[in-house]
KOLLUM-325336 format. One record per residue (C-alpha): residue number from 1; x, y, z. Coordinates in steps of 0.001 Angstrom, whole numbers, padded with zeros to 6 digits. Layout:
KOLLUM-325336
+------+---------+---------+---------+
! kegu !      xx !      yy !      zz !
+------+---------+---------+---------+
!  NUM !       X !       Y !       Z !
...
+------+---------+---------+---------+
This chain:
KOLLUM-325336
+------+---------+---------+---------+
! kegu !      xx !      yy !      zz !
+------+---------+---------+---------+
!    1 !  039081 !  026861 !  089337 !
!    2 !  038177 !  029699 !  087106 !
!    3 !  038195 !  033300 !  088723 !
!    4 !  034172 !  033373 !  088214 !
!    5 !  032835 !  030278 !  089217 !
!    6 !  029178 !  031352 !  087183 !
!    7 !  030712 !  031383 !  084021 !
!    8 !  031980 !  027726 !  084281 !
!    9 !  028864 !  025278 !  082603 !
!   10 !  026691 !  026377 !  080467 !
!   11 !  022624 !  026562 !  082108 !
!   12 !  019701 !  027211 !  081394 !
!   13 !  017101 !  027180 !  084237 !
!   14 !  013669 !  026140 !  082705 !
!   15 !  010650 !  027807 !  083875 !
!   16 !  007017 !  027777 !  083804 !
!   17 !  005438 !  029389 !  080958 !
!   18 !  007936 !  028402 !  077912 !
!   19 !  010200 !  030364 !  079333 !
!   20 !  013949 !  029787 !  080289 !
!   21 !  017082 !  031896 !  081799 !
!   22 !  020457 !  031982 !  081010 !
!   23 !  022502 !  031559 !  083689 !
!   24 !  025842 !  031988 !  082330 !
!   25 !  025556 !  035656 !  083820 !
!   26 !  025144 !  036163 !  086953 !
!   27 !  021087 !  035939 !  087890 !
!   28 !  019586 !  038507 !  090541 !
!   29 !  016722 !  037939 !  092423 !
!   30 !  015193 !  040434 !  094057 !
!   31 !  013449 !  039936 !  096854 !
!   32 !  009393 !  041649 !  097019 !
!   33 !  007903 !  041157 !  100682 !
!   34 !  004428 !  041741 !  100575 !
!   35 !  004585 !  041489 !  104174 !
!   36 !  004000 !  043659 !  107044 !
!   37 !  006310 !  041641 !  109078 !
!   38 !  009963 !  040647 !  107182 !
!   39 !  012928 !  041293 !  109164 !
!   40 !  014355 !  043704 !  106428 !
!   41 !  011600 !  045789 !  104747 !
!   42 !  008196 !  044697 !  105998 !
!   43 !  005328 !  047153 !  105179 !
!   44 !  007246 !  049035 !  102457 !
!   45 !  005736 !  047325 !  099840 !
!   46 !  001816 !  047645 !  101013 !
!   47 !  000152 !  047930 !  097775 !
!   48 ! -000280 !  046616 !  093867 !
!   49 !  000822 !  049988 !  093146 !
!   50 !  003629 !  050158 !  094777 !
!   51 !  004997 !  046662 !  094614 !
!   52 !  004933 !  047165 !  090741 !
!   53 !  006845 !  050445 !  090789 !
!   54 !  009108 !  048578 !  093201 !
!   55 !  009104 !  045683 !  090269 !
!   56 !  010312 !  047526 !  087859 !
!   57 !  012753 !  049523 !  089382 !
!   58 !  014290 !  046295 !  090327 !
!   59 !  014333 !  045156 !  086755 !
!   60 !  015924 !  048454 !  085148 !
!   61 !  018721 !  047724 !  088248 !
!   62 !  019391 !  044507 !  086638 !
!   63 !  017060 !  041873 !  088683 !
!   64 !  016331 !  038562 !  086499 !
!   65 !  013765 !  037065 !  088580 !
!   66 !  011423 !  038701 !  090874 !
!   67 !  010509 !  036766 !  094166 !
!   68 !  007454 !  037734 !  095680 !
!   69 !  006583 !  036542 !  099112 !
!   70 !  003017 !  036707 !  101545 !
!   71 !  004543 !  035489 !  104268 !
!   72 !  007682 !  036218 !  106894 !
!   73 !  010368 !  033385 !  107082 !
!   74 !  012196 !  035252 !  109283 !
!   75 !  012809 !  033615 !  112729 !
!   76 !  009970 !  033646 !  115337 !
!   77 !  007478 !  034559 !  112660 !
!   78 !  004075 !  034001 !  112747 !
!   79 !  002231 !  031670 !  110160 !
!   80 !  000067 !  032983 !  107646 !
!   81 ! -002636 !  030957 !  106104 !
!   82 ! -003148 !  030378 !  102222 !
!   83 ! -006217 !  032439 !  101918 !
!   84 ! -004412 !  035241 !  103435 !
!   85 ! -000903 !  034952 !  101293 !
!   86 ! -003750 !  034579 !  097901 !
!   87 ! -004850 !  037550 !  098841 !
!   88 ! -001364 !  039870 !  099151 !
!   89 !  000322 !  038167 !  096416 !
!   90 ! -002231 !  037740 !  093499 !
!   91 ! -002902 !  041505 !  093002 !
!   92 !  000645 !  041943 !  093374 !
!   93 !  001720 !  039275 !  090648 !
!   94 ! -001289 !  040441 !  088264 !
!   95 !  000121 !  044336 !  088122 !
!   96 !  003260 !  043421 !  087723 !
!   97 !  002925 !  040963 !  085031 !
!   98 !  000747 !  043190 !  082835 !
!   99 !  003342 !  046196 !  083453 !
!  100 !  006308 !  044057 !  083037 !
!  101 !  005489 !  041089 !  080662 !
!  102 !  008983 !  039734 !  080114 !
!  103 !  010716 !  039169 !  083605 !
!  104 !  010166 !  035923 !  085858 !
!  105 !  008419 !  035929 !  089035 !
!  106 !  008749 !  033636 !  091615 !
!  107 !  006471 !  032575 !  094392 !
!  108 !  008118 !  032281 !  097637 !
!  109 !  005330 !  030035 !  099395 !
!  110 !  005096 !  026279 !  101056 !
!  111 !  001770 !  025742 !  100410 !
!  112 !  000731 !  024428 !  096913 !
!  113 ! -002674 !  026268 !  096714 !
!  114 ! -000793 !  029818 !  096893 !
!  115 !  002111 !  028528 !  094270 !
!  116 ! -001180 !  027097 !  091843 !
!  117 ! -003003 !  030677 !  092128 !
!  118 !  000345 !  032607 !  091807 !
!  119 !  001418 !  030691 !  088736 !
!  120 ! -002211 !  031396 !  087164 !
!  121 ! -001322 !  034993 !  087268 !
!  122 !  001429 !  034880 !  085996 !
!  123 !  004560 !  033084 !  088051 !
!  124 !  007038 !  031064 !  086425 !
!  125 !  008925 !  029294 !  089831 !
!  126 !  008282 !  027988 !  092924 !
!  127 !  010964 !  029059 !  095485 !
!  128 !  009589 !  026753 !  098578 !
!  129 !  011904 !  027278 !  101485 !
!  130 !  010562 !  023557 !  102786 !
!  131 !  011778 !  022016 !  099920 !
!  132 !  008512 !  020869 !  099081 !
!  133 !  008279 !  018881 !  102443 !
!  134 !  005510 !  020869 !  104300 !
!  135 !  002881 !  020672 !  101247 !
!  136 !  003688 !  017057 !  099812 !
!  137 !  001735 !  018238 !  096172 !
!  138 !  004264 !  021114 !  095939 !
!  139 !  006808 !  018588 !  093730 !
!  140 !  004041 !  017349 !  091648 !
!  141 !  002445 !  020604 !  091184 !
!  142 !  005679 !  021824 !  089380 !
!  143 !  006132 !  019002 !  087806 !
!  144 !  002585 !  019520 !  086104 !
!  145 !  002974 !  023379 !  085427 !
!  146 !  006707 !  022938 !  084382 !
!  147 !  007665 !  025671 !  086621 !
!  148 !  011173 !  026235 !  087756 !
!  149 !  011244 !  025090 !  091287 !
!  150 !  013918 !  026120 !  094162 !
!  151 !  014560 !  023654 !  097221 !
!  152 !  015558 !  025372 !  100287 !
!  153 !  017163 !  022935 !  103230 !
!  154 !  016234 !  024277 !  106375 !
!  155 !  016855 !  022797 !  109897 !
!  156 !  013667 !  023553 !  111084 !
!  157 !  010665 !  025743 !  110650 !
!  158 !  010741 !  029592 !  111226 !
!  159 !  008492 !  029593 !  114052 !
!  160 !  011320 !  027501 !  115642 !
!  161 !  014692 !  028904 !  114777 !
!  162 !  016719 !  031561 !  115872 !
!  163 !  018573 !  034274 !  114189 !
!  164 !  022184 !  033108 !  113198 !
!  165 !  023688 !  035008 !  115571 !
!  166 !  021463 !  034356 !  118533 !
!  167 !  022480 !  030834 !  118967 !
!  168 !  023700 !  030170 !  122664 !
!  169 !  024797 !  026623 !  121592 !
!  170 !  025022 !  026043 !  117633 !
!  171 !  022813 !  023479 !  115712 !
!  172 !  024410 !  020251 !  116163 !
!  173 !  025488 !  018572 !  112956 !
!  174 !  028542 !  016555 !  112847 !
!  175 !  029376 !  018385 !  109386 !
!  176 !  026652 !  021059 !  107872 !
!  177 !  028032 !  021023 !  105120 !
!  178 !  027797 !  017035 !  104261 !
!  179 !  024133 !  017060 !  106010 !
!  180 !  023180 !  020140 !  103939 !
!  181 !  024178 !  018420 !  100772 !
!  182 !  023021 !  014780 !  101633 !
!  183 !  019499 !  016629 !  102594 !
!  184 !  019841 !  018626 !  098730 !
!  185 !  020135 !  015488 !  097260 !
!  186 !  017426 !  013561 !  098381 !
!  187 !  015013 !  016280 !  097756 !
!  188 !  016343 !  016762 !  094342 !
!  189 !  015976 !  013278 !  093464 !
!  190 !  012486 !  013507 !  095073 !
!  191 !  012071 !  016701 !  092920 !
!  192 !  012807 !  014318 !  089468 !
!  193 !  010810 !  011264 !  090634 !
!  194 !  007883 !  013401 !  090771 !
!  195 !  008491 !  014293 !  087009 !
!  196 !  010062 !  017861 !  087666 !
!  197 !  012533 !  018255 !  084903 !
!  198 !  016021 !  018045 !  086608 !
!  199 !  017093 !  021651 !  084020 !
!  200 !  013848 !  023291 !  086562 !
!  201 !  015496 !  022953 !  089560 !
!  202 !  017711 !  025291 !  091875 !
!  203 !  019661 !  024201 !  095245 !
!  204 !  018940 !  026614 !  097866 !
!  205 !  021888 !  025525 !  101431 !
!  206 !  019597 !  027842 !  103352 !
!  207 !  021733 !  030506 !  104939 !
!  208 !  020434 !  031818 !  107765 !
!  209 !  018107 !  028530 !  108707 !
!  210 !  018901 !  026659 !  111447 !
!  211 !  022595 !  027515 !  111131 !
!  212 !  025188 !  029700 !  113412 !
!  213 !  027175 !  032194 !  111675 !
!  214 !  030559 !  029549 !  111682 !
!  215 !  027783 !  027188 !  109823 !
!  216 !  026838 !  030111 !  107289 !
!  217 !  030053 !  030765 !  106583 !
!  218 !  031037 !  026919 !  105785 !
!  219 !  028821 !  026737 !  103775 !
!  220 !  029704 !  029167 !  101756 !
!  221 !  033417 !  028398 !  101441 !
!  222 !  032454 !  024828 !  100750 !
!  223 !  029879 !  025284 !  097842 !
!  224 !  032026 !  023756 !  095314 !
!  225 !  030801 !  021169 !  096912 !
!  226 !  026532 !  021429 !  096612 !
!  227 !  027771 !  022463 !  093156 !
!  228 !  028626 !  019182 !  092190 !
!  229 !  024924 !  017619 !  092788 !
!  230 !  024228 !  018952 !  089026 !
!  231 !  021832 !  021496 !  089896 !
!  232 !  022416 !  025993 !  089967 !
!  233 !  022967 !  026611 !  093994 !
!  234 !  021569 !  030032 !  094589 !
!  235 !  022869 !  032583 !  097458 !
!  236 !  020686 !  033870 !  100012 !
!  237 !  022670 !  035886 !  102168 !
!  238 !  021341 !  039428 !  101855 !
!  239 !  021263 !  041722 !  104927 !
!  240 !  021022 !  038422 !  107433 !
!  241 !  022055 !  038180 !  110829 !
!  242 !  025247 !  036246 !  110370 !
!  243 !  026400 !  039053 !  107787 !
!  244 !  025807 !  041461 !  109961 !
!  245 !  028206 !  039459 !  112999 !
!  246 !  030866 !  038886 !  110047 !
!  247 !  030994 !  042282 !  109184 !
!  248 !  030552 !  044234 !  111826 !
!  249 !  031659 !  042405 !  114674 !
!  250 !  028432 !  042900 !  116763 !
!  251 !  024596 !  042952 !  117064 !
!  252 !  023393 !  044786 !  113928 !
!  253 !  020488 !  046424 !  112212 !
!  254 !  019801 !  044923 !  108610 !
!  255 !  019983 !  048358 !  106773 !
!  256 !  023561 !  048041 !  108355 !
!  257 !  024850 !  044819 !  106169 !
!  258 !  024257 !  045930 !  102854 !
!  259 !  028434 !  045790 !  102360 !
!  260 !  028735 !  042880 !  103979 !
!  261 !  025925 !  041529 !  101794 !
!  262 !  027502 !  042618 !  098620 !
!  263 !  031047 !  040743 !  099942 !
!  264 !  028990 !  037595 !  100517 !
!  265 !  027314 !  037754 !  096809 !
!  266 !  031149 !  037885 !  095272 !
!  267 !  032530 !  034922 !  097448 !
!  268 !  029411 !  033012 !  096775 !
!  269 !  030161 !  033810 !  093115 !
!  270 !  033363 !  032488 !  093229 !
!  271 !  032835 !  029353 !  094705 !
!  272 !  029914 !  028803 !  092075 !
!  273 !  026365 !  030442 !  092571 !
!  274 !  024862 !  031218 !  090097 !
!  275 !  021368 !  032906 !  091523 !
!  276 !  021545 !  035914 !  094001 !
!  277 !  018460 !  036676 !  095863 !
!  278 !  019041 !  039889 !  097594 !
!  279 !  017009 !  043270 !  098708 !
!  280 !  019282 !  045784 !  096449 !
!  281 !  019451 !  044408 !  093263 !
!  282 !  021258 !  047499 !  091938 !
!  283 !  024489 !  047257 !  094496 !
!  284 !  025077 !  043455 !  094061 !
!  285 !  024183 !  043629 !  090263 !
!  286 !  027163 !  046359 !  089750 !
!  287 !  029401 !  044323 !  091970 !
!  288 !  028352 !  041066 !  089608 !
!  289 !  029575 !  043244 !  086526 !
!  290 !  032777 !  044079 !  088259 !
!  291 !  034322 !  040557 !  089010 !
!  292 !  032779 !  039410 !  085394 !
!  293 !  034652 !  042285 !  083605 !
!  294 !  037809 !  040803 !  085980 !
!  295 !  037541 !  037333 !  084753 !
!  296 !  037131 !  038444 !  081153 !
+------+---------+---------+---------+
């Protein structure tokens, strides 16, 4: 296997608007919670304003994609209707896109109404952590709008997990790692039947959903192995729970796992991510360059 597994394949990931991204290079995401509640950084980000000026500080740190979220996925958290995401995300899009025209945004939403409004201001990819099972015109949605679409496997939904590390008896699969992947599958070929255009979509194993931190970490050493369903897998890993356990060896605060966030981007590189959604684009971006300059 080469030392970088992003720089084996050529990709491009088509998105909405005519647009496309090379992934060849590494691709950041950076994650925007326009949230009061997200386990990492909820109420930082509590205005247009400031989400923008967040936006493109991100972008000059080397972010690719810009995922902006309305409502907490984090375990135990409460739901938040579609009116109520519209309303945080829209403004938030809208100043953004008219401050920084060229970058992608994503929507990180289950419901089809919010993706629809956030991809009329300006959005060019669904990232739907339900994998477009909770809203069942998510799939054809993209496929009308030609967005670029992320499918997330999760066990269950976030109301009803647990953080990674809080697990007094694991999930029970016989293998994550083969259910993960048979689950990725299906919903890509789901994904295509709808008329999504198998170069739009993105495999998301979940980390941190309905998986213990010996789960998280299979998955991760196994990737090589969602890798071969034909579609970019992207890592999700920043500043979660099971990073924290890894890394630390205890109970943890997330401002505490940015290292062991940074470690988990370059593994998941080498096993062959190619999309890194993280909080600090800046870190993981420079560590990116580093094992790229390596392979080189």
């Amino acid at each position: 296997m080469a030392l970088y597994g992003l720089l084996v394949n050529t990709h491009l990931w088509q998105i909405g608007h005519d647009r496309s991204i090379d992934l060849d290079e590494p691709c950041i995401v950076a994650i925007l919670n326009i949230t009061p509640d997200s386990f990492a950084d909820g109420g930082k980000l509590d205005s247009p304003d400031t989400a923008a000026e967040h936006a493109e500080q991100s972008v000059r740190q080397g972010a690719l994609v810009l995922d902006i979220g309305g409502e907490s996925t984090r375990p135990g958290a409460e739901r938040i209707c579609a009116q109520e995401q519209i309303r945080r995300v829209v403004p938030v899009i809208e100043r953004i896109r008219s401050r920084v025209p060229e970058i992608a945004i994503s929507i990180d939403t289950t419901i089809a109404e919010v993706a629809r409004r956030a991809i009329q201001a300006g959005a060019n990819i669904i990232n739907d952590v339900s994998a477009g099972e909770e809203d069942e015109s998510m799939l054809s949605l993209a496929a009308e709008t030609g967005s670029g679409l992320v499918l997330m496997h999760r066990l269950r939904p976030p109301n009803k997990d647990s953080y990674s590390d809080e697990y007094s008896t694991g999930p029970a699969y016989k293998d994550a790692v083969d259910e993960v992947r048979a689950y990725l599958a299906a919903r890509f070929e789901a994904a295509m039947h709808t008329g999504v255009r198998r170069e739009s979509i993105v495999l998301d194993p979940g980390l941190g959903f309905g998986k213990d931190v010996e789960q998280n970490m299979e998955l991760i050493r196994r990737t090589t192995e969602l890798c071969e369903l034909g579609a970019p897998v992207m890592s999700a890993a920043s500043r979660k729970s099971f990073v924290g356990r890894v890394s630390l060896g205890r109970e943890s605060d997330p401002s505490e796992r940015l290292a062991g966030s940074i470690a988990v981007t370059v593994l998941h590189a080498l096993s062959g991510a190619r999309l890194f959604r993280v909080h600090d684009p800046g870190q993981h971006a420079q560590a990116l360059r580093i094992l790229a300059s390596i392979n080189r």
